[in-house]
C-alpha positions as CSV (number, residue, x, y, z in Angstrom):
1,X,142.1,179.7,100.9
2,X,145.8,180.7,100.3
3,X,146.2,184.0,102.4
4,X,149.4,186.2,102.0
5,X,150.5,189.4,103.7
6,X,150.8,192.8,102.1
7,X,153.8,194.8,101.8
8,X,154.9,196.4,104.4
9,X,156.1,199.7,104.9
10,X,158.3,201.3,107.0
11,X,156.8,204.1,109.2
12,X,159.8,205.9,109.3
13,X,160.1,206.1,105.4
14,X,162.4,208.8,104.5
15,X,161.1,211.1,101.7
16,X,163.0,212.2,99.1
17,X,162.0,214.6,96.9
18,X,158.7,214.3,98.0
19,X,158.7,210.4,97.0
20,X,158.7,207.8,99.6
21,X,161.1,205.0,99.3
22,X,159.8,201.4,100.2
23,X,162.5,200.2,102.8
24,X,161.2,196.4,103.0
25,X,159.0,194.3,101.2
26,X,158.2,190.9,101.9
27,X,155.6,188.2,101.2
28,X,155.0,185.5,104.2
29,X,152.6,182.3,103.4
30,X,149.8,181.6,105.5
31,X,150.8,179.3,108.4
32,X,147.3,178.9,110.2
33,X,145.4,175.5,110.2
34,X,143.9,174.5,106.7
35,X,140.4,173.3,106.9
36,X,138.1,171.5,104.0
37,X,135.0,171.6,103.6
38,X,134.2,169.5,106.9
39,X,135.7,172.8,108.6
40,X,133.9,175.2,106.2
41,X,130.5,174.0,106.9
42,X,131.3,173.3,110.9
43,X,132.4,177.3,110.7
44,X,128.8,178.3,109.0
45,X,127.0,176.2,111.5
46,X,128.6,177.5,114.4
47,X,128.4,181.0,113.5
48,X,124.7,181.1,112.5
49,X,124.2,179.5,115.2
50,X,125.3,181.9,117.5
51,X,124.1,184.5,115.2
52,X,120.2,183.4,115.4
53,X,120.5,183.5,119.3
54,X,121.9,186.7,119.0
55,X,125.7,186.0,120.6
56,X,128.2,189.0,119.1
57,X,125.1,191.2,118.1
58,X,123.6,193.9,120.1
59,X,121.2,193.7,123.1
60,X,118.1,194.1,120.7
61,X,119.1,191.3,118.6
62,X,119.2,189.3,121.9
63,X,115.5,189.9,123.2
64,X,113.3,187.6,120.6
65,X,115.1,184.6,119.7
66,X,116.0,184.4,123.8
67,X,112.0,185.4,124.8
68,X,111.3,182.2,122.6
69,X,113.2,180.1,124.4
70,X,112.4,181.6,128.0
71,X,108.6,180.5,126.8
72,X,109.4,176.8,125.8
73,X,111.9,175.9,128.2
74,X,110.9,177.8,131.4
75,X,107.7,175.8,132.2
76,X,110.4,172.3,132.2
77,X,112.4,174.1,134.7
78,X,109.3,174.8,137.4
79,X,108.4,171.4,136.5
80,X,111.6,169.9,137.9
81,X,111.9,172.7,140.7
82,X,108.3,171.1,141.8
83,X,109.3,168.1,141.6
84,X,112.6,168.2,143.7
85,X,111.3,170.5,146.4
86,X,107.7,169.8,146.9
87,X,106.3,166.6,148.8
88,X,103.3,166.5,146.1
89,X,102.4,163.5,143.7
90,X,102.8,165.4,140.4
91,X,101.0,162.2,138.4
92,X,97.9,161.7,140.8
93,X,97.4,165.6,140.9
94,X,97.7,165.9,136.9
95,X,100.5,168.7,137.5
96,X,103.3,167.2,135.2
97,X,102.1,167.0,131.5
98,X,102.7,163.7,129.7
99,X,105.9,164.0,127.0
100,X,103.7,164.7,123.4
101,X,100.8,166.6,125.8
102,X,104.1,169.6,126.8
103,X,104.4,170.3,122.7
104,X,101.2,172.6,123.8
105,X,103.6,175.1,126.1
106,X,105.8,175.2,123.2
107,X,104.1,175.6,120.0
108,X,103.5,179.1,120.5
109,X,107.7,179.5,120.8
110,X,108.3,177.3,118.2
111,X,106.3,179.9,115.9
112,X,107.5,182.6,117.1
113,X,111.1,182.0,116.7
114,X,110.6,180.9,113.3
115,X,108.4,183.4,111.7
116,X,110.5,186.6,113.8
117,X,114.0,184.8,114.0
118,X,114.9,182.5,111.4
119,X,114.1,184.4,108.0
120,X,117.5,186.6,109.1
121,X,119.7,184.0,108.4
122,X,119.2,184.0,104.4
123,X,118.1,187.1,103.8
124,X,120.7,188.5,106.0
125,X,123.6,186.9,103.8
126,X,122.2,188.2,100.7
127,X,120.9,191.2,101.5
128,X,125.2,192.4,102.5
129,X,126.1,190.6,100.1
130,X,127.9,187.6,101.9
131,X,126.9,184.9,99.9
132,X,129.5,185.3,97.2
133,X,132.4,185.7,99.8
134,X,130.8,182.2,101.6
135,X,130.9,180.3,98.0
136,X,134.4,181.7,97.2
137,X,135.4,179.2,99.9
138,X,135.8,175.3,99.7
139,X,131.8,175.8,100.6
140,X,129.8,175.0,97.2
141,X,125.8,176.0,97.0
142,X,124.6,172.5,98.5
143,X,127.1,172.6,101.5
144,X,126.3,176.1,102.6
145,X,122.5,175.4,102.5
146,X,122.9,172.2,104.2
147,X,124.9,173.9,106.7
148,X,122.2,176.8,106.9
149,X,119.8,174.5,107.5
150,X,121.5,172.5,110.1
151,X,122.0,175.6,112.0
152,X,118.5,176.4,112.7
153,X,117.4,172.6,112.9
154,X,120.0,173.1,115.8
155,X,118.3,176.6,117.7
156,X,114.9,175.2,116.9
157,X,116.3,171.4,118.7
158,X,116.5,173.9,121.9
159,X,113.2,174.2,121.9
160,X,111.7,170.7,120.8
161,X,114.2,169.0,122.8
162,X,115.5,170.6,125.5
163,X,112.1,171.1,127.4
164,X,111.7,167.6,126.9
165,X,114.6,166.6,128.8
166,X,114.3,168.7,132.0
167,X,110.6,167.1,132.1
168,X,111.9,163.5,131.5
169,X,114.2,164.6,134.7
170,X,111.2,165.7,136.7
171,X,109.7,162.4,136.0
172,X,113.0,160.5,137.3
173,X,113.0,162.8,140.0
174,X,109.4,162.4,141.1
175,X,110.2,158.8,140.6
176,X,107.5,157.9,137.8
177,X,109.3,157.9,134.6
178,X,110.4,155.2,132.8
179,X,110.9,151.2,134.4
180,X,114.6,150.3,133.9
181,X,117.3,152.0,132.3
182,X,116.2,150.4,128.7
183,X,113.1,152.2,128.6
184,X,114.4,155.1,129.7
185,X,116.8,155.1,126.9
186,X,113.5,154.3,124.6
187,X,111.7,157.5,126.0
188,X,115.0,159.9,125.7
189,X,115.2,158.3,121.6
190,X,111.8,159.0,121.2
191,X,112.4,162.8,122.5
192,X,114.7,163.3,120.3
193,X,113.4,161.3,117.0
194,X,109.8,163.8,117.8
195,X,112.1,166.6,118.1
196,X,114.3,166.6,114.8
197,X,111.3,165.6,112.9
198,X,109.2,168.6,114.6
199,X,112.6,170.8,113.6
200,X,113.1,169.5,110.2
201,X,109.4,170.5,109.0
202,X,109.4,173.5,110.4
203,X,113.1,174.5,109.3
204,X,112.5,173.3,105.5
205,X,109.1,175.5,105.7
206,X,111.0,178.3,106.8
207,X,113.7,178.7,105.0
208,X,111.8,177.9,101.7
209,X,110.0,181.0,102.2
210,X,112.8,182.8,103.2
211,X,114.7,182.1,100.1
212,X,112.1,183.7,97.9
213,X,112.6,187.4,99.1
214,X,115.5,189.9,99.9
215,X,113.8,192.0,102.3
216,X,113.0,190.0,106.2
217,X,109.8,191.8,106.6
218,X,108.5,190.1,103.4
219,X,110.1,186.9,104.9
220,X,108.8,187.1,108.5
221,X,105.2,187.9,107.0
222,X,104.9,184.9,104.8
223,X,106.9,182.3,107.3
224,X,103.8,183.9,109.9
225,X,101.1,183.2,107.2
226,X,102.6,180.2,106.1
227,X,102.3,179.1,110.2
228,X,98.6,180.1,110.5
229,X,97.0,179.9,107.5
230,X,97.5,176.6,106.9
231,X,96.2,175.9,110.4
232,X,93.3,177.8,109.5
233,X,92.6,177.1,106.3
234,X,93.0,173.4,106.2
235,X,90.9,173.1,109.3
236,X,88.3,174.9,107.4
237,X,88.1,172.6,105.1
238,X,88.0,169.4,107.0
239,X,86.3,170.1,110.0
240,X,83.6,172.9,109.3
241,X,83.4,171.5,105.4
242,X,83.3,168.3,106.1
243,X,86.1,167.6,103.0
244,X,88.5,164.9,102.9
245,X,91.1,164.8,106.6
246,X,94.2,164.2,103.9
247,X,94.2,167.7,103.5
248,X,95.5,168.3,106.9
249,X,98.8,167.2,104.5
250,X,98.9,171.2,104.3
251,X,98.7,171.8,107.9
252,X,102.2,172.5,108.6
253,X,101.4,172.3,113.2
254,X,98.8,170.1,112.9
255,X,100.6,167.2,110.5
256,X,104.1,167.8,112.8
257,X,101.9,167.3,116.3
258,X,100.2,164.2,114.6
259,X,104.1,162.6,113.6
260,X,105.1,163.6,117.4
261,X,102.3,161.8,119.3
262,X,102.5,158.7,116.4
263,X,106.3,158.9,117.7
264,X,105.4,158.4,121.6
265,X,102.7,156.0,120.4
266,X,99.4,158.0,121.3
267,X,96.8,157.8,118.6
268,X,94.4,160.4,118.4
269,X,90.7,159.8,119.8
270,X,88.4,158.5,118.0
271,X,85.6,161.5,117.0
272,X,82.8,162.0,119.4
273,X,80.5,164.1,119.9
274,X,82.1,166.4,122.6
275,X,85.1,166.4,120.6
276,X,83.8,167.4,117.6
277,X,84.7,170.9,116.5
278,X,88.3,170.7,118.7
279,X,91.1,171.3,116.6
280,X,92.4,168.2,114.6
281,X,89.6,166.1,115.9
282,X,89.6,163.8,112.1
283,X,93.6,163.0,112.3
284,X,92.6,160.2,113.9
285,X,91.5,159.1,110.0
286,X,94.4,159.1,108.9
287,X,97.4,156.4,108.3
288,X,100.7,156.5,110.5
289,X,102.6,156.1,106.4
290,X,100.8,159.3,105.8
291,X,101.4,161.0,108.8
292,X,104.9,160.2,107.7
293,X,104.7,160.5,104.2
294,X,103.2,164.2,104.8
295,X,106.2,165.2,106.8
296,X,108.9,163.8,104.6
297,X,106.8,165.9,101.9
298,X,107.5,169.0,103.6
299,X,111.0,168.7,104.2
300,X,111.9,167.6,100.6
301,X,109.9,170.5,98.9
302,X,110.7,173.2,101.3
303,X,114.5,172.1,100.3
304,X,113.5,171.7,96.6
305,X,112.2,175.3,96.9
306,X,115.6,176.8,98.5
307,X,117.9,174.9,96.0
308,X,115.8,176.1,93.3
309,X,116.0,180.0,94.4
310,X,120.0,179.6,95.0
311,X,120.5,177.9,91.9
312,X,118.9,180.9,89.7
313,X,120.4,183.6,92.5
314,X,124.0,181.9,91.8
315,X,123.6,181.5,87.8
316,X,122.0,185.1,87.1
């Protein structure tokens, strides 16, 4: 945008007749960097970024999103502390969790931040009325939801990653992780492949709900129900009901935890007897291509859903 100064008056304006008298008046270009949209959306990112942690905003806004991540990433850290200072055999002892079994410690954080945290970050630029200012910019609708989206793919990769990475360290450190620097590299891809795809679910979930109401109570209610009650219903259904395991399609954890272990190659066990009743026990019925299939599924209509609310905010 072209940005000019305003006319500038002289403080020491002498009045005459009780009019004042403009001594100078001039009109200077903007000479800052110019940035397109690359720059625009790199801008959004960054600052919802920062504002979903909580950087810039008072000390309340600090406490949740920051509790989430304390809870996901802490237990990684003791992990590698035990691991560097204690003479124990962390694998024969069944201290250190494998890689898909630590999404356990963080499912509860991953919730969390998303039903209390994420909603803010639509509702909070429509609700003061930022979103026209935002697409008076290079930014058009697509770019700043993309760039939305992005951002909280990015605070919610804190949490599916980053605890992953401090315990692929304690397993380098305790000198039990992967054979060779080739499949190391094959574990740390498959840490972050299970992470995005984790993320992107979740984040096209989220935000889909969030589009569809003004007020962030509303939002944080339905991204909570959304989280739980398709855990609970759709376990309902297939495991007390006995109906068909393809609905656990709808079972936004449950479907993400099935892509993430199908990512580290660990198949579900087969039902037994002792396992029957335990949550997702039938996901073992089900195809990889739908385990995929059903994720893909979320992110496109969770996107579908938030271009379709912008389109009839922007049009009315």
């Amino acid at each position: 945008m072209t940005a000019s100064s305003a006319t500038v008056l002289d403080d020491s304006a002498a009045f005459d007749d009780g009019a004042a008298r403009i001594l100078d008046q001039s009109y200077r270009p903007y000479e800052g960097t110019r940035h397109r949209l690359a720059g625009a959306m790199r801008a959004v990112v960054g600052s919802s970024f920062r504002f979903t942690l909580g950087f810039g905003r008072s000390a309340r806004h600090k406490v949740l999103p920051w509790l989430a991540v304390v809870i996901g990433v802490v237990p990684a850290i003791v992990f590698v502390g035990i691991a560097t200072v204690l003479d124990v055999d962390l694998i024969s002892d069944q201290i250190l969790p494998d890689y898909h079994e630590y999404y356990g410690f963080i499912r509860v954080a991953l919730f969390f931040y998303c039903g209390i945290v994420v909603p803010e970050i639509l509702v909070a630029d429509r609700r003061n009325g930022m979103l026209p200012l935002y697409l008076s910019t290079p930014l058009r609708l697509w770019s700043y939801l993309a760039s939305k989206a992005a951002a909280v793919a990015a605070t919610l990769a804190v949490l599916t990653v980053g605890p992953l990475l401090f315990l692929l360290v304690a397993y380098t450190v305790e000198g039990s992780g992967p054979g060779g620097v080739g499949d190391w590299l094959i574990v740390l891809l498959r840490i972050l492949v299970a992470g995005a795809a984790i993320a992107a679910t979740v984040t096209a979930a989220s935000l889909a709900i969030s589009s569809l109401t003004d007020r962030r109570a509303f939002a944080v209610i339905g991204v909570i129900l959304l989280l739980l009650g398709s855990n609970l219903i759709t376990s309902a259904l297939v495991e007390v009901a006995d109906l068909d395991p393809r609905l656990y399609a709808f079972n936004l954890g449950e479907i993400g935890a099935a892509l993430k272990d199908r990512i580290f190659g660990v198949e579900p066990p087969l039902p037994t007897q002792s396992s029957e009743g335990s949550p997702g026990w039938r996901m073992n019925e089900l195809s990889t291509m739908f385990v995929v299939a059903a994720n893909v599924a979320w992110v496109l209509v969770g996107g579908a859903v938030v271009w379709w609310r912008y389109r009839r905010t922007v049009e009315s």
